[in-house]
ZAKOL-661165 format. One line per 8 residues: their letters; for each residue x, y, z of N, C-alpha, C, O. Coordinates in steps of 0.1 Angstrom, whole numbers, always signed. Layout:
A) X/Y/Z/X/Y/Z/X/Y/Z/X/Y/Z; ...
END
This chain:
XXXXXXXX) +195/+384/-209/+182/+377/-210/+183/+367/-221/+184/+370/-233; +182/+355/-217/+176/+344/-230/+166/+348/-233/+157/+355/-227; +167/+340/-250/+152/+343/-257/+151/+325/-265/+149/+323/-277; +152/+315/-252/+149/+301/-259/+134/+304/-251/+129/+312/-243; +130/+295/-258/+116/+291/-260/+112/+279/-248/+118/+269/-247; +101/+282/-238/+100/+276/-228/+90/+266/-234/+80/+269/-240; +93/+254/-231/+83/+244/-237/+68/+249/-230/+66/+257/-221; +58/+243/-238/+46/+249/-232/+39/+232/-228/+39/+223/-237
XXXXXXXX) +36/+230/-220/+21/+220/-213/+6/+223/-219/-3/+214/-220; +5/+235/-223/-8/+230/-229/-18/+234/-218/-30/+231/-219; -11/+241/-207/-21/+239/-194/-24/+225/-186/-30/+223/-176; -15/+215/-194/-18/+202/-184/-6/+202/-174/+6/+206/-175; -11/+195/-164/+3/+190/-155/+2/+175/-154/-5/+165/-156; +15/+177/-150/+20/+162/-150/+16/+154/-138/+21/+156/-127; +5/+145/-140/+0/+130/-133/+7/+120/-127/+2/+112/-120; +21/+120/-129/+27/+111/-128/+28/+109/-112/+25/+98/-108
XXXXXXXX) +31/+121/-101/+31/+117/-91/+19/+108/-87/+20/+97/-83; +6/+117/-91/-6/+114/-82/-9/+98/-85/-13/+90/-76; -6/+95/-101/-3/+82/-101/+3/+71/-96/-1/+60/-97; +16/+75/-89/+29/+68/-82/+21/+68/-69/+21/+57/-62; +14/+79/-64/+6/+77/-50/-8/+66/-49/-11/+60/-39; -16/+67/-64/-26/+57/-66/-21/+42/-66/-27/+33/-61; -11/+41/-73/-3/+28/-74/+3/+22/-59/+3/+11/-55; +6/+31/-54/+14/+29/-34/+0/+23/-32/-2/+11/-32
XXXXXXXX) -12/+32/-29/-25/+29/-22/-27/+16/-25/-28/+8/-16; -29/+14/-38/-35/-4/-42/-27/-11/-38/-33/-18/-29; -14/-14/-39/-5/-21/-37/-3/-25/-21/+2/-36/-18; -7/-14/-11/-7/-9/+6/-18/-16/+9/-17/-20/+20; -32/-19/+1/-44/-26/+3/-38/-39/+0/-39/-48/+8; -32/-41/-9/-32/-59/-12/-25/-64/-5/-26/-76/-3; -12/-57/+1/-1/-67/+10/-9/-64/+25/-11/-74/+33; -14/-52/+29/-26/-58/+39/-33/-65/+43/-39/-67/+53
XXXXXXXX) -33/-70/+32/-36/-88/+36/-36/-94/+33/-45/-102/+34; -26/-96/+26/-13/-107/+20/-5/-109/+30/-5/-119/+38; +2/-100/+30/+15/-96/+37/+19/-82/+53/+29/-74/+55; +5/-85/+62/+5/-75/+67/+14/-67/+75/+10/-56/+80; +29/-74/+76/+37/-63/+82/+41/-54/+70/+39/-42/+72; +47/-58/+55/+45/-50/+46/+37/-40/+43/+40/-29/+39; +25/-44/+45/+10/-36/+41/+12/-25/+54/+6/-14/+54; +20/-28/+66/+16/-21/+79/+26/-5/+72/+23/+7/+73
XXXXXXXX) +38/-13/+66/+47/-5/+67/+47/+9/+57/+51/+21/+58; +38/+0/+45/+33/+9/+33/+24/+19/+38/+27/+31/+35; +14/+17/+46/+6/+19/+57/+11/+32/+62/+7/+43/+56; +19/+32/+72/+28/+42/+78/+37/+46/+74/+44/+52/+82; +41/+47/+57/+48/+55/+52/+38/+67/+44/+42/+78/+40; +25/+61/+42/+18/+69/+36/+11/+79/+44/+6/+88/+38; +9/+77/+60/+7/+86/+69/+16/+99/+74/+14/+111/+76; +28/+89/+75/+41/+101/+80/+51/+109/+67/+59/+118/+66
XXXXXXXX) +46/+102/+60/+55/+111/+45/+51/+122/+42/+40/+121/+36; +58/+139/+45/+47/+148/+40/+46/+150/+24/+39/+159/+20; +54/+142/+15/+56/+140/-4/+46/+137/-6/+39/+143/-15; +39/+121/+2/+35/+107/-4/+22/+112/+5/+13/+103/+4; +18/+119/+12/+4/+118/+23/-6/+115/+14/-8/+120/+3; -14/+103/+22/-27/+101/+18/-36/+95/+30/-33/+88/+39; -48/+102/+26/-58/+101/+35/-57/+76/+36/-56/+69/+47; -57/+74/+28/-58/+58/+27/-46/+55/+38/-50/+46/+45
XXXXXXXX) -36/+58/+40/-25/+53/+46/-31/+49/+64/-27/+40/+71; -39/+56/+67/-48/+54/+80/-55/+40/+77/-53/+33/+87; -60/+35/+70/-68/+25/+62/-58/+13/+61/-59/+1/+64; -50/+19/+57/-39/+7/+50/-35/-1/+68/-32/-12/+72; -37/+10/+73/-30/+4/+90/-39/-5/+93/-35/-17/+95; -49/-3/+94/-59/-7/+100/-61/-22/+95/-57/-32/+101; -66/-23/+84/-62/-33/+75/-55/-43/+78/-61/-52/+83; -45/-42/+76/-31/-46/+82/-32/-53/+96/-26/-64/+97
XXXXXXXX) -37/-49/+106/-37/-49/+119/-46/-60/+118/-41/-71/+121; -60/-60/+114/-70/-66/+113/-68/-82/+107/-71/-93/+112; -63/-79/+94/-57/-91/+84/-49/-99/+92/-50/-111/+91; -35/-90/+105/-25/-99/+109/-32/-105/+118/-28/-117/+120; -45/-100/+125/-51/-112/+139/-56/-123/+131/-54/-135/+135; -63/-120/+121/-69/-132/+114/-57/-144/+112/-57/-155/+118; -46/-137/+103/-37/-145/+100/-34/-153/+114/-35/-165/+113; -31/-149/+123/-25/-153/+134/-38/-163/+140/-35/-172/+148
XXXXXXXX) -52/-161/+136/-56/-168/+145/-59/-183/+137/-60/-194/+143; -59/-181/+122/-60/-193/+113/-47/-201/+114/-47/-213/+112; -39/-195/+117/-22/-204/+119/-28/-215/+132/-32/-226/+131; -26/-206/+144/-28/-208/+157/-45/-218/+157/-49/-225/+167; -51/-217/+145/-60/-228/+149/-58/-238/+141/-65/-248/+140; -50/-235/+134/-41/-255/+124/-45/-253/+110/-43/-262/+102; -51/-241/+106/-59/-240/+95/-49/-243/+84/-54/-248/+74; -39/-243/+86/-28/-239/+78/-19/-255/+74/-11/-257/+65
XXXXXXX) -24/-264/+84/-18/-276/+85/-20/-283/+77/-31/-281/+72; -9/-295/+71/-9/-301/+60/-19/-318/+64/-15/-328/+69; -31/-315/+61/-40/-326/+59/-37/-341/+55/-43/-351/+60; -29/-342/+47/-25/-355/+41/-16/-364/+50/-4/-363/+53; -26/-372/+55/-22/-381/+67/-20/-393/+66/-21/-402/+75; -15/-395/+53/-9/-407/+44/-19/-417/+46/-16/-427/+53; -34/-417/+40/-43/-423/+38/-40/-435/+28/-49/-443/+25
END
């Protein structure tokens, strides 16, 4: 039997995950509509991961989904087109 000394916590635990999972969530919202195959992907890793599960990862899809039609429909209506028509 050892007799070292087990470090003590104090009763706290360590935040770091749930942190690393709050940081995924924000990051899964802003490329959702920045970047929505990213945002899709962040999305669907946070649904099917059983480490990383979060209720938001359903959200993040959605998002995603939502943000790419826009995107697609502002392209597809010229929104995006360079205006300067050498006036």
């Amino acid at each position: 039997m050892s007799s070292e000394p087990v470090p003590s916590d104090n009763g706290s635990r360590s935040r770091s995950k749930q942190v690393t999972v709050e940081r995924l969530v924000v990051v899964g919202y802003i490329l959702a509509l920045a970047m929505p195959p990213i945002g899709f992907a962040i999305g669907f890793v946070l649904v099917l991961s059983p480490s990383v599960r979060s209720r938001h990862g359903v959200w993040i899809v959605v998002v995603s989904i939502v943000a790419a039609v826009i995107w697609a429909l502002m392209i597809s209506a010229g929104a995006l087109k360079d205006t300067n028509q050498g006036y």
